[in-house]
C-alpha positions in Angstrom: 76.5 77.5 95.2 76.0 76.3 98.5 77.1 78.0 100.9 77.3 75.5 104.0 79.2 73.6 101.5 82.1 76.4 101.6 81.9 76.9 105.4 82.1 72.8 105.8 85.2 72.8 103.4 86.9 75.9 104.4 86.7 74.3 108.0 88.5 70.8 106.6 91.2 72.8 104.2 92.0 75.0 107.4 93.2 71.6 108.7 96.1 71.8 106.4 96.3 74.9 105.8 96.8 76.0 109.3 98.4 79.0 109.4 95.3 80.9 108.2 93.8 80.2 111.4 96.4 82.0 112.8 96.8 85.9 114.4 100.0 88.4 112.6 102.0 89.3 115.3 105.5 91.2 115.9 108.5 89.1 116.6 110.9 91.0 119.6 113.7 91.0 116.4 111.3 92.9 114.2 110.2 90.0 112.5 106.4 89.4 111.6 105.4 85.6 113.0 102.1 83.7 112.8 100.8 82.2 116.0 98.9 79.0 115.1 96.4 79.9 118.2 93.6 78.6 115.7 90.9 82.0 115.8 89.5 81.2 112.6 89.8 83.2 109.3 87.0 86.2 109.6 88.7 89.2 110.3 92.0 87.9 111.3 94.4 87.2 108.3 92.1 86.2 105.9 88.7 86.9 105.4 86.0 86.0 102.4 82.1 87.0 101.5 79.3 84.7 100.0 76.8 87.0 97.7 74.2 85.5 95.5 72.2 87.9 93.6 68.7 87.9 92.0 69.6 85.5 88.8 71.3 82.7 90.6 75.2 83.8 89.9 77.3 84.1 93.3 80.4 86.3 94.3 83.0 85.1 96.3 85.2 87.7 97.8 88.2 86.5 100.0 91.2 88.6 101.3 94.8 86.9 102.4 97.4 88.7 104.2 100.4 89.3 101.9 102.6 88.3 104.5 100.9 85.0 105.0 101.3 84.1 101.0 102.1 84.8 97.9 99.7 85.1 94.7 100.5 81.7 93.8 100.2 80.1 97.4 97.0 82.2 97.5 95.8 80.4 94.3 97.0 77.2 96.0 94.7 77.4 98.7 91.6 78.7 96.7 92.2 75.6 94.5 92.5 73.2 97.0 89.9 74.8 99.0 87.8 74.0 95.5 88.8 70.2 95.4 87.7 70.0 99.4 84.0 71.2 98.2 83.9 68.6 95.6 85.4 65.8 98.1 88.0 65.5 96.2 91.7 64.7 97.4 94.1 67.9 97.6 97.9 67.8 97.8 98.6 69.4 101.3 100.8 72.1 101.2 104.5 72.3 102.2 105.9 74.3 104.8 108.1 85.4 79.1 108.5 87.7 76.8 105.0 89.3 76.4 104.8 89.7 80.7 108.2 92.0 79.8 106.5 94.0 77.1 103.2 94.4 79.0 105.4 95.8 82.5 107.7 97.9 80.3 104.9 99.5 78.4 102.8 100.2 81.7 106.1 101.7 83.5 106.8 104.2 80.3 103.8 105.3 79.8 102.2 105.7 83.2 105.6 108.0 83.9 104.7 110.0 80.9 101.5 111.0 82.6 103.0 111.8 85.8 105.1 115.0 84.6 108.1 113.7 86.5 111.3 115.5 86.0 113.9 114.4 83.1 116.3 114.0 85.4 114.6 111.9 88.3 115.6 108.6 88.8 112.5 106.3 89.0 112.3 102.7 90.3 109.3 99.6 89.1 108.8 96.9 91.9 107.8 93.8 91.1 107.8 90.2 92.5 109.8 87.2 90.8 108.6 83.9 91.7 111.5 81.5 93.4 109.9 78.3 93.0 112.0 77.1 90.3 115.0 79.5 91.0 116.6 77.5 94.0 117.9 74.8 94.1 116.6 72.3 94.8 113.5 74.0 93.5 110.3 74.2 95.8 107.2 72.4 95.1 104.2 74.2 93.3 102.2 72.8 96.3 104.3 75.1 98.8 102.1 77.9 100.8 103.5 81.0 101.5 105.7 83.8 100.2 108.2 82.1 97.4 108.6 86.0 96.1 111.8 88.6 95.8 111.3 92.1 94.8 112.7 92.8 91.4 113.5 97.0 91.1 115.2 98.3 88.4 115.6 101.9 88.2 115.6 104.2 85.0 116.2 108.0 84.3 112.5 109.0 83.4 114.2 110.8 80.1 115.8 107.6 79.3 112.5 105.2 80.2 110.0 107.7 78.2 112.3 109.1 75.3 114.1 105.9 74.9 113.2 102.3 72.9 110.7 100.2 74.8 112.9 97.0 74.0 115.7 98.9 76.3 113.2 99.5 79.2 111.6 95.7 78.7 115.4 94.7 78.6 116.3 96.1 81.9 113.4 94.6 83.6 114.7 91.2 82.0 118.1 91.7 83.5 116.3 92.4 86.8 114.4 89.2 86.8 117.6 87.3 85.5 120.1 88.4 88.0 117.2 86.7 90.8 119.1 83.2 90.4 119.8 80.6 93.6 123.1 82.4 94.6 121.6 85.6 95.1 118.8 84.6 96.7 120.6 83.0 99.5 122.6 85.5 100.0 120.0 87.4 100.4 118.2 85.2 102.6 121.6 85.2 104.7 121.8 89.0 104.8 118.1 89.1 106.2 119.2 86.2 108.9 122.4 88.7 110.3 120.4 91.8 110.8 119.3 92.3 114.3 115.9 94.3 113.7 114.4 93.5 110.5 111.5 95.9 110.7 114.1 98.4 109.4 114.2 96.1 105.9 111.8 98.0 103.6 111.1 97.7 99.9 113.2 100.4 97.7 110.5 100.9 95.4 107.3 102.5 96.8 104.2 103.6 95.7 104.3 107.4 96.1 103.6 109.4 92.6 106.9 108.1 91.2 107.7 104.8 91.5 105.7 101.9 90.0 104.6 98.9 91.3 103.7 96.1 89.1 101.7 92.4 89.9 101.3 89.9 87.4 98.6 87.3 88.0 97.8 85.6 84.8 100.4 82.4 85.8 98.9 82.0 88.5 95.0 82.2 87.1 96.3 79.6 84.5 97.1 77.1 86.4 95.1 77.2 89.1 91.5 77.0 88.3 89.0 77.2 91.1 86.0 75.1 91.4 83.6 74.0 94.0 81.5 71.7 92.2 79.8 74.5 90.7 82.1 75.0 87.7 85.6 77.0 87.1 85.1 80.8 87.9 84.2 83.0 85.1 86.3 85.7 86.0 88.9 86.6 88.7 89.3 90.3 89.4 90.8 92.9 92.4 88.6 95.2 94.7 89.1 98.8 94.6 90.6 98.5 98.2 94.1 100.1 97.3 92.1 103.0 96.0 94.9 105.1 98.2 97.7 103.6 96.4 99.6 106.2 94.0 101.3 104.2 91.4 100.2 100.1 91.2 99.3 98.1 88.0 97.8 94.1 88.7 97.9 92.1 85.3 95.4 89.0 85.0 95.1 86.7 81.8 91.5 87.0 79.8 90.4 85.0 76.8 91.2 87.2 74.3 94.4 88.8 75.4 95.8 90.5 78.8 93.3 92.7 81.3 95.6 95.3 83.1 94.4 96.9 86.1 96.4 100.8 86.7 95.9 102.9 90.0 96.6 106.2 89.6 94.8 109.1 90.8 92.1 110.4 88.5 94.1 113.6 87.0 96.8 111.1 86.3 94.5 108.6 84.5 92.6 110.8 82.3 96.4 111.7 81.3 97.6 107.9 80.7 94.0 107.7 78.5 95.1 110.2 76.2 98.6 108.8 74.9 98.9 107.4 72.0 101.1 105.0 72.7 99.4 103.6 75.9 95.9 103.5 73.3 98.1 101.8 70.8 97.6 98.3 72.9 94.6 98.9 74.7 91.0 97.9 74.1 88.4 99.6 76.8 
């Protein structure tokens, strides 16, 4: 892979994709804003790594700010970035059952090896995609955040004791309560509040909640290639090492590769259940 190729596209993608240019910066409201001043991507709001190593095969690390985009608007941009290396023409970007099963089987059994309380009430964070919940619905193309944070909350007796079609049933409920009307409602909430740096997540990841991303959508249908062929595989960095409580779920060929951070006393734990074993393959 060449890599005055990428620099040479990444520099004519940036042209549409112009906010990445950009510098974070705090609104007097509270609000987080992007200033277009142009500063480039290294070390700003985005960032990315060439490595080629002894047999020829290259890495390609990047890192967006979550604030700037969503998974699928990060996807967006690595796939058009892709099309730019190969000179071909992008679409600039405008300004199911078995995803239940997996989340509900990660949140009961990743509770289990925490030792919470019976009687603690316990919350799982997730992000719904919008694209296709408003009306009218927003283009695939769109780059930026098109997520809301799903949280339902269980007793732990009743998410680890209980059926796991009851816990993967309340996550469904979660996901379809997010239709148009509440989301514009919540979009005019957000507009009346006078400091919105005091708008935090209810879920967090602090040894009891849970905090669950799923990727695989977004793998499937957004391939990224620079000429060199499709990426083999697409996988997360170790940087939320810190993070007590997180799971990231990617699609693989032969079935679903689920990422868990927990800290180590916790993990050796989760490895020994035998219902978490039941589905896994290490």
């Amino acid at each position: 892979m060449n890599s005055q190729k990428l620099i040479v596209s990444l520099e004519d993608v940036l042209n549409d994709y112009y906010p990445l240019s950009g510098t974070l910066k705090n609104a007097p409201d509270g609000r987080t804003i992007i200033d277009c001043n142009d500063c480039g991507v290294q070390f700003i709001i985005a960032e990315l790594q060439h490595t080629t190593f002894v047999d020829g095969l290259v890495a390609l690390s990047t890192s967006i700010h979550h604030q700037i985009a969503d998974a699928f608007g990060y996807y967006t941009f690595m796939k058009s970035w892709g099309r730019r290396a190969r000179l071909e023409h992008i679409d600039p970007p405008m300004n199911d059952r078995s995803l239940l099963k997996t989340s509900a089987h990660i949140w009961r059994t990743v509770t289990r090896a925490r030792k919470i309380d019976l009687n603690t009430e316990v919350f799982c964070g997730f992000a719904i995609d919008r694209h296709n919940r408003l009306i009218p619905p927003i283009p695939k193309s769109y780059f930026g955040n098109v997520t809301f944070s799903g949280c339902p909350k269980m007793v732990v007796s009743q998410l680890i004791n209980g059926l796991p079609s009851l816990v993967a049933l309340q996550i469904r409920k979660t996901v379809t309560d997010m239709n148009n009307s509440r989301i514009q409602s919540t979009i005019d909430w957000i507009e009346q509040q006078p400091d919105k740096s005091l708008i935090i997540q209810r879920f967090l990841s602090n040894g009891k909640d849970l905090v669950v991303t799923n990727w695989s959508k977004c793998q499937e249908q957004n391939l990224i290639n620079f000429g060199d062929g499709t990426s083999i595989k697409q996988r997360l960095l170790g940087r939320r090492s810190k993070v007590d409580g997180a799971s990231v779920i990617f699609s693989a060929e032969d079935g679903t590769d689920v990422y868990i951070i927990l800290p180590t006393e916790k993990l050796e734990i989760l490895e020994h259940d035998p219902e978490f074993k039941k589905f896994i393959v290490s």
